[in-house]
C-alpha positions in Angstrom: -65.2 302.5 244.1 -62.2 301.4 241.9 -59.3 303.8 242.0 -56.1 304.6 240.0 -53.2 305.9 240.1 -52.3 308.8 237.0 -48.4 309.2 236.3 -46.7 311.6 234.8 -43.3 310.2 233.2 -39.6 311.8 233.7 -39.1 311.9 237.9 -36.0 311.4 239.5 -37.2 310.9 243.5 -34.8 312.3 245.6 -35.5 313.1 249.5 -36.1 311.2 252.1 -39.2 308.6 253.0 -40.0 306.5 256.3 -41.1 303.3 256.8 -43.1 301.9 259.9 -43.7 298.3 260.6 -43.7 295.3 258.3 -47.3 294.3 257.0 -45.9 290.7 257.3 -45.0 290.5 260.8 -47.8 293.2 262.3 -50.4 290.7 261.2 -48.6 287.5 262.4 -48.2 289.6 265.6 -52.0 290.0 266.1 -53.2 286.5 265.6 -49.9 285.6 268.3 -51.5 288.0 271.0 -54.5 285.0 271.2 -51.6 283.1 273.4 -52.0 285.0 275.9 -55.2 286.7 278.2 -55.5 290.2 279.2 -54.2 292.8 276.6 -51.3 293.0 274.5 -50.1 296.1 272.6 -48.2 296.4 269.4 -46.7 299.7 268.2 -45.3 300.7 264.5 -48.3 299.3 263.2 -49.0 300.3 259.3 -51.7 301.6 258.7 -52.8 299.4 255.8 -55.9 297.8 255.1 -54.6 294.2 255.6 -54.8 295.6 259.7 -58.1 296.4 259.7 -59.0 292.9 258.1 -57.0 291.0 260.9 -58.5 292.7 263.8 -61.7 292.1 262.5 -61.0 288.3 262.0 -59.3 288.4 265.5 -62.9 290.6 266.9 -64.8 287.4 265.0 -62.9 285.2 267.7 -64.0 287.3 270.9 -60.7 289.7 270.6 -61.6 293.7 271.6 -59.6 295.4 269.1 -58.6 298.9 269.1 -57.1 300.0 266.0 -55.8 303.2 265.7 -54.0 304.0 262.2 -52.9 307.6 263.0 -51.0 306.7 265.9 -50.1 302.8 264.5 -51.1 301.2 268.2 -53.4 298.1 267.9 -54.5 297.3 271.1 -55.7 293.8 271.3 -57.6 292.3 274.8 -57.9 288.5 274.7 -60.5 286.7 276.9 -60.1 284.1 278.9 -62.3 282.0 276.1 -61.9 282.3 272.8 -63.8 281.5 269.8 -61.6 278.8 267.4 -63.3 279.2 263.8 -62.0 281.6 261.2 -64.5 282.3 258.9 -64.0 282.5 255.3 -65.5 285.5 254.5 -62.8 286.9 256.0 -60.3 284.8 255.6 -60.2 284.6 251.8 -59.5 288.7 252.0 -56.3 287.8 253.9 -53.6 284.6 253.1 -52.2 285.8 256.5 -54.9 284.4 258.2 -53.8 281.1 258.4 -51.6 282.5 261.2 -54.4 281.9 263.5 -53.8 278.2 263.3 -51.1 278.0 265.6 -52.0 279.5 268.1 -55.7 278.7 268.6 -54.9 275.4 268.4 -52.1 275.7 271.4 -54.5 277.9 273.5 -58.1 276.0 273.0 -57.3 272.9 272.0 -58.8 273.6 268.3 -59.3 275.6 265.1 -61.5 275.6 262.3 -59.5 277.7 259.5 -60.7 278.2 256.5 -58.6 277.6 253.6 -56.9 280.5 252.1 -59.0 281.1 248.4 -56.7 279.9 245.4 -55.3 277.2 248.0 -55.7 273.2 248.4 -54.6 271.1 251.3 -52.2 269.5 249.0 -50.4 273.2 248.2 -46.7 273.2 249.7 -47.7 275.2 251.9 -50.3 274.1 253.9 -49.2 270.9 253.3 -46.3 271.6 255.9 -48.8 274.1 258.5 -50.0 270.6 258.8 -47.5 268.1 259.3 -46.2 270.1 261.6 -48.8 270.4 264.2 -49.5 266.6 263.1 -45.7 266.5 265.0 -47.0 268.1 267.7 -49.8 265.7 268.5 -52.6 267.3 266.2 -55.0 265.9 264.4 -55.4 267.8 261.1 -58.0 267.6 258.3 -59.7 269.4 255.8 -63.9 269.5 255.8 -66.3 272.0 253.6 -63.4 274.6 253.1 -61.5 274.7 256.3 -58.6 273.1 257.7 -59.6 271.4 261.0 -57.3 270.8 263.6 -57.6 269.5 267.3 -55.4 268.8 270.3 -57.9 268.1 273.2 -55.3 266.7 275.6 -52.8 269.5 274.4 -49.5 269.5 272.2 -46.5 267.6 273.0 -42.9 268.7 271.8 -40.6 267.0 269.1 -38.5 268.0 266.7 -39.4 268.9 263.2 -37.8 269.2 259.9 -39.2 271.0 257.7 -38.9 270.0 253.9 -38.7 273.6 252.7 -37.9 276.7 255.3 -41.9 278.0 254.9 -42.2 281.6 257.0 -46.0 280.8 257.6 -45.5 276.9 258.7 -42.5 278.4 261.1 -44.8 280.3 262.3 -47.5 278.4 262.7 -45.4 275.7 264.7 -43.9 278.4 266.8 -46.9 279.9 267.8 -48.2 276.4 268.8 -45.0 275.0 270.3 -44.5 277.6 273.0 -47.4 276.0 274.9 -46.6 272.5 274.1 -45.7 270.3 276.7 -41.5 269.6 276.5 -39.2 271.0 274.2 -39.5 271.3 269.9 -36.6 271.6 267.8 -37.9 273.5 264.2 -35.1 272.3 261.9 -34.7 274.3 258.5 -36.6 276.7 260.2 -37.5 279.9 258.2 -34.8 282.7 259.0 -36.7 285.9 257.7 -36.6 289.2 260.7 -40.3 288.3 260.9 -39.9 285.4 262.7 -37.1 286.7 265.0 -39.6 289.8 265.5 -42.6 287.0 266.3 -40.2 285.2 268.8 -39.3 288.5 270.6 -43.0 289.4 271.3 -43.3 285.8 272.3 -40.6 285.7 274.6 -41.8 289.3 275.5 -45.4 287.1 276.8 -43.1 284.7 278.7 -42.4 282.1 276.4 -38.6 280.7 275.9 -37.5 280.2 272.8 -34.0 280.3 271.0 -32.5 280.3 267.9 -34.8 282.6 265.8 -32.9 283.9 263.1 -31.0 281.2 262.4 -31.8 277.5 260.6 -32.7 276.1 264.4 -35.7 277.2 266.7 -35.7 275.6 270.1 -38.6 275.9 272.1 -39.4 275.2 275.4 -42.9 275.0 276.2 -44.4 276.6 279.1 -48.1 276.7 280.9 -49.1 280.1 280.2 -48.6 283.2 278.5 -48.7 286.6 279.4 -49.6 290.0 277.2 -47.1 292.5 276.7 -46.0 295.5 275.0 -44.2 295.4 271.1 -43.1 297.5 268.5 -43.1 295.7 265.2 -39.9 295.2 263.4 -39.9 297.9 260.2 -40.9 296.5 256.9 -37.7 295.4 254.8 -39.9 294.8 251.2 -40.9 298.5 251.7 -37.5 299.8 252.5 -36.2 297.4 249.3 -38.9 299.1 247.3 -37.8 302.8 248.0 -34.4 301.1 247.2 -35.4 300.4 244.2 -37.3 303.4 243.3 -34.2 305.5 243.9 -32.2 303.3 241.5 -34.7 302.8 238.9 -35.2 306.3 238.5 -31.9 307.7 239.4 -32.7 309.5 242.3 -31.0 309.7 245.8 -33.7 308.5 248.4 -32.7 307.8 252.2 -35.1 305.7 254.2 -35.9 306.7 257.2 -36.2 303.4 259.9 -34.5 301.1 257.1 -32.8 298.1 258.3 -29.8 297.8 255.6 -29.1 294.4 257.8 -32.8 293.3 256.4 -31.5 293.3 252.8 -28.1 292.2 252.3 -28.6 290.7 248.8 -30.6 293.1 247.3 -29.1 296.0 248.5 -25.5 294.3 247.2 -26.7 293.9 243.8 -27.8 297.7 243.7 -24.2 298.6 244.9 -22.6 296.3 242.2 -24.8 297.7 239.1 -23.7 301.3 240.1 -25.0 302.6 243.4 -24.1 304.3 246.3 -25.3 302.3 249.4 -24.9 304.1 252.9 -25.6 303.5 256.0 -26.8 306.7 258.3 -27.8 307.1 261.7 -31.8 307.1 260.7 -31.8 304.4 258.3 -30.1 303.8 255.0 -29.1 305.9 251.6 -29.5 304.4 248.2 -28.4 307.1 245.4 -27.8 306.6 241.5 -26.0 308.4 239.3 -26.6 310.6 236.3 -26.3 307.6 233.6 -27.9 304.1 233.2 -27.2 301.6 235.9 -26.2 298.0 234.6 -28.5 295.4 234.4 -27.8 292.8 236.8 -29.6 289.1 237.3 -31.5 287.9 240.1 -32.7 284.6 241.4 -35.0 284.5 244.3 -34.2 282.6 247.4 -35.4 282.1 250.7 -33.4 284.8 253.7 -31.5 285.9 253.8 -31.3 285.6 249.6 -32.9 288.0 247.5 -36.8 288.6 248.5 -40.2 286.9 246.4 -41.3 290.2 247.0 -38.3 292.4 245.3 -38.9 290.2 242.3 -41.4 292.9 240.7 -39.0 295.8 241.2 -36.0 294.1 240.1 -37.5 293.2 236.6 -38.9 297.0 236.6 -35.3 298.1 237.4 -33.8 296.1 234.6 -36.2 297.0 232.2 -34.7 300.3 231.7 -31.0 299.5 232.9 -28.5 299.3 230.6 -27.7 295.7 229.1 -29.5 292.4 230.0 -30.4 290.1 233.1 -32.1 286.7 233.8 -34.8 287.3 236.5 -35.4 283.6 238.0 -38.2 283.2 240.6 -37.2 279.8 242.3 -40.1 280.3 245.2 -43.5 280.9 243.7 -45.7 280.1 240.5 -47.0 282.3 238.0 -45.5 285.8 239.9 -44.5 287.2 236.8 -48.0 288.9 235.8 -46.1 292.0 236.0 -44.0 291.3 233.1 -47.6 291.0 230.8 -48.0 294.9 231.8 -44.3 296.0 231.9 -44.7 295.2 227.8 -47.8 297.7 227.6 -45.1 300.5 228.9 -42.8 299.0 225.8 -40.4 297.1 228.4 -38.3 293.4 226.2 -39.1 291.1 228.3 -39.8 287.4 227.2 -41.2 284.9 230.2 -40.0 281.4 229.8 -40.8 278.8 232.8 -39.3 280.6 236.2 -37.4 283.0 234.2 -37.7 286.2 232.5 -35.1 287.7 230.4 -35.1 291.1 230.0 -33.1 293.8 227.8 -32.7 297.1 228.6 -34.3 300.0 226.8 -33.2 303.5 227.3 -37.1 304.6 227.9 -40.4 303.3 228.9 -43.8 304.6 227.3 -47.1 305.5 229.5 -50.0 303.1 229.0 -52.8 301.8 231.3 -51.8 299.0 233.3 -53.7 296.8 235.6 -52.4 295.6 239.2 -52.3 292.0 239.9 -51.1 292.3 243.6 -49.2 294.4 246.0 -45.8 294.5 245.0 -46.7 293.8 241.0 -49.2 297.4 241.3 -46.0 299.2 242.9 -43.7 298.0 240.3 -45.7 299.6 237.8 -46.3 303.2 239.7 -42.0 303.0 239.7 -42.3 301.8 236.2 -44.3 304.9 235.3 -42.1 307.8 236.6 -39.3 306.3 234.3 -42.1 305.9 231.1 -42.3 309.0 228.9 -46.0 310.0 228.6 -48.9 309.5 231.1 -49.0 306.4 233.0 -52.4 304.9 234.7 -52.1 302.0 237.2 -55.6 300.5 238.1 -56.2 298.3 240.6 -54.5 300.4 243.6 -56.4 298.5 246.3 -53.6 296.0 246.0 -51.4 298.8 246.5 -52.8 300.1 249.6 -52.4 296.4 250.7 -48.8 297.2 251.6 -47.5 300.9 251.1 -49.9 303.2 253.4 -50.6 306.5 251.2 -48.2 305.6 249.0 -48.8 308.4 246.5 -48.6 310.7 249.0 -44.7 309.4 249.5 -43.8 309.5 246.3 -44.8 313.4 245.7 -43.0 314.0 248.9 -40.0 312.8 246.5 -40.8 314.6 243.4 -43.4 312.5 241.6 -46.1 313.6 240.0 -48.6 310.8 241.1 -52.3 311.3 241.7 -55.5 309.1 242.6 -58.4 309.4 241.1 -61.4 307.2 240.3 -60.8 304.5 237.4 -63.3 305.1 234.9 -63.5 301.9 233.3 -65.7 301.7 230.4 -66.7 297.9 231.0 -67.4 298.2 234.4 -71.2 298.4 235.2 
C-alpha cells in the first residue's frame, strides 16, 4: 500500500534527535562479512528497509541472517561455501548490491552480479568496479544482465589508480584485495568515513590494510579471514539532514551520535550563512536564529567536499533563505528532480545543466509533491514545515529507505507530520 506523509506548515524543530549507523556503510558491511567463515556481528544497524533487502540477498548466497531492527544487531554466519550469483530480483531493489562483487570474487573465485537497474557496463561507475578487479587478475564481463567476473587461480596485487575516487569501486577493490596474493596500492582512493569504517571491520577480521581515509589504500593480502564483532560508523547524510532541518526552519536541534568531523563543509557553510554550530559531548548543536539565514552556494564534491546527498536539502534551505545561490551538482546526472516539486510549494528555482539557481522567498505554499528518492522525499517533508498550508509528500517508501520512522523524529521536535495512506485517484 502507498503511503504519505500530511504536513502542516509553520514548525520550528527544536530538541534533540539521534542517529544510529549509516545506511551506506551497514550494507557494505554485510556483503564484507562473506570474507570471512563463521559469524560476524555488526551493531548500530538502522533499521531501514535497505537492511532487510541485503540480508536477504546475502540469505540468497547461503548466509544465516539474523536481523533484529529493535535492537540494530545483524547477525550474519557465513559457510564455509558460498553461493556467487546475485540475482536480480533482488538486486535491482538495492544499487548497494554490487558490493557483493568484491568480495565473492576474493573468497570463491567468482560472481555473477546482476547489473544495478538504470545501469550499463559502460556507466562510470561500473566501468571502474571493473577495471579494477581486471588489475587484480579478473576476468570481467557482462552476459544476460549480470556482470561476470572470475579469478579461478585467485587475485594477485598491484597498484591501481583510479580515474575518479568512486566509494563503491573502492570498495569493491578493497574487499577483493585483502585476499589477494601480495600487496595493492588503491591510488585516488575514495576518502568518505565509510570506507575507513569498511577497513576497520576488515582489519577487525584479520586483514591489514592502511591508509583508509586518505587518497592511498595499501593492502596487504592475507590467506584468510576471520569474523568479528562491529559497530557501524553513524550516518553523517542523516546527521547533515537534521542540520539542515534546524537551519531551514530556524530551530535549535542537537544530534545525538553526530560526527561534526563527518561534515566539515557542510556544516561550515551553515555556520557562515548565520548559525550556531557546536560541538557537545553527545554529538553536535546546529541552532538558527529568529530571522532569515543567507543564502549561500554550493557545489558538490567528492569527501571530504560537500555531500551528493546534502544536495536536496541545501536547495530546500536556499529556497526560503534570504538572497540567492548557485547549487552545482558536479557528481551525478539528473539529481535535481527535487527542484520540479520544490516549484509546486512556490520555491524560484530555474535548472540549467548541473546548476540550479535559486532565489529566496520569504514563504513556501503546501502542495502535493511526489518523492523521487531518499534524500529528494526528505527534502520535501523539511520543505513542508516551512510552507504555509498543508503539505502531502507521496512516495515515503523512498523515505523509509534512509531515515528509520522518520516522522516519528520530526514530532519528537515539534512537527506536525503524519502518515497515512495516499489516496491516489489514478491508481487502480
Amino acid at each position: 500500500m502507498r503511503e504519505r506523509f500530511r504536513i502542516y506548515g509553520g514548525a520550528r524543530l527544536a530538541g534533540e534527535v539521534a542517529v544510529v549507523g549509516a545506511k551506506n556503510s551497514a550494507l557494505k558491511l554485510m556483503a564484507a562479512a562473506l570474507l570471512a567463515e563463521g559469524r560476524t556481528t555488526l551493531t548500530n544497524v538502522p533499521a531501514i528497509a535497505d537492511v532487510t533487502i541485503m540480508a536477504q540477498l546475502l540469505r540468497s548466497l547461503g548466509v544465516d541472517v539474523d536481523y533484529d531492527p529493535d535492537s540494530g544487531v545483524v547477525v550474519l554466519d557465513v559457510p564455509e561455501t558460498v553461493g556467487h550469483r546475485a540475482d536480480y530480483r533482488l538486486v535491482r531493489a538495492l544499487r548497494a548490491s554490487i558490493s557483493v562483487l568484491g568480495p565473492l570474487v576474493a573468497r570463491t573465485g567468482e560472481a555473477d552480479v546482476a547489473v544495478p537497474g538504470g545501469d550499463a557496463i559502460g556507466s562510470r561507475g561500473l566501468d571502474l568496479h571493473a577495471a579494477g578487479l581486471e588489475a587484480l587478475g579478473a576476468s570481467v564481463h557482462v552476459s544476460h544482465g549480470y556482470l561476470v567476473a572470475a579469478a579461478p587461480h585467485g587475485l594477485s596485487g598491484t597498484e591501481i589508480r583510479l580515474e575518479f575516487p568512486s566509494v563503491g569501486a573502492t570498495e569493491n577493490i578493497l574487499t577483493a584485495a585483502v585476499l589477494a596474493r601480495g600487496r595493492t596500492v588503491i591510488d585516488n582512493a575514495a576518502r568518505e568515513p565509510e570506507i575507513e569504517d569498511l577497513a576497520d571491520l576488515l582489519v577487525g577480521m584479520g586483514a591489514q590494510v592502511t591508509g583508509a581515509g586518505t587518497s592511498c589504500i595499501v593492502v596487504d593480502g592475507v590467506e584468510v579471514l576471520k569474523p568479528t564483532t562491529h559497530a557501524v560508523v553513524p550516518d553523517r547524510i542523516a546527521a547533515g539532514t537534521w542540520a539542515f532541518a534546524a537551519a531551514t526552519t530556524r530551530g535549535d536541534i542537537e544530534v545525538l551520535g553526530g560526527r561534526a568531523d563527518h561534515l566539515r563543509a557542510p556544516l561550515a557553510a551553515l555556520e557562515r550563512a548565520g548559525c550556531t554550530v557546536e560541538v557537545t559531548g553527545r554529538g553536535f548543536r546546529v541552532a538558527a536564529g529568529p530571522g532569515r539565514l543567507a543564502a549561500f552556494d554550493v557545489a558538490t564534491l567528492p569527501y571530504p567536499g560537500f555531500p551528493t546527498d546534502l544536495q536536496p536539502f541545501a536547495i530546500a534551505y536556499n529556497a526560503v533563505a534570504s538572497g540567492s545561490a548557485m547549487v552545482t551538482e558536479n557528481l551525478f546526472e539528473a539529481r535535481f528532480r527535487t527542484v520540479q516539486e520544490l516549484a509546486r510549494l512556490g520555491a524560484d528555482a530555474q535548472v540549467d545543466g548541473h546548476h540550479v539557481m535559486v532565489h529566496g522567498v520569504p514563504i513556501l505554499s503546501g502542495a502535493p509533491v511526489e518523492s523521487s528518492d531518499i534524500r529528494s522525499g526528505a527534502a520535501l517533508v523539511i520543505a513542508g514545515l516551512v510552507a504555509e498550508g498543508e503539505t502531502l509528500v507521496s512516495g515515503v517508501h523512498h523515505i523509509d529507505r534512509g531515515y528509520p520512522r522518520f516522522e516519528e523524529a520530526l514530532r519528537g521536535l515539534g512537527a506536525d507530520v503524519s502518515r497515512e495512506p495516499d489516496e491516489d485517484l489514478w491508481e487502480d
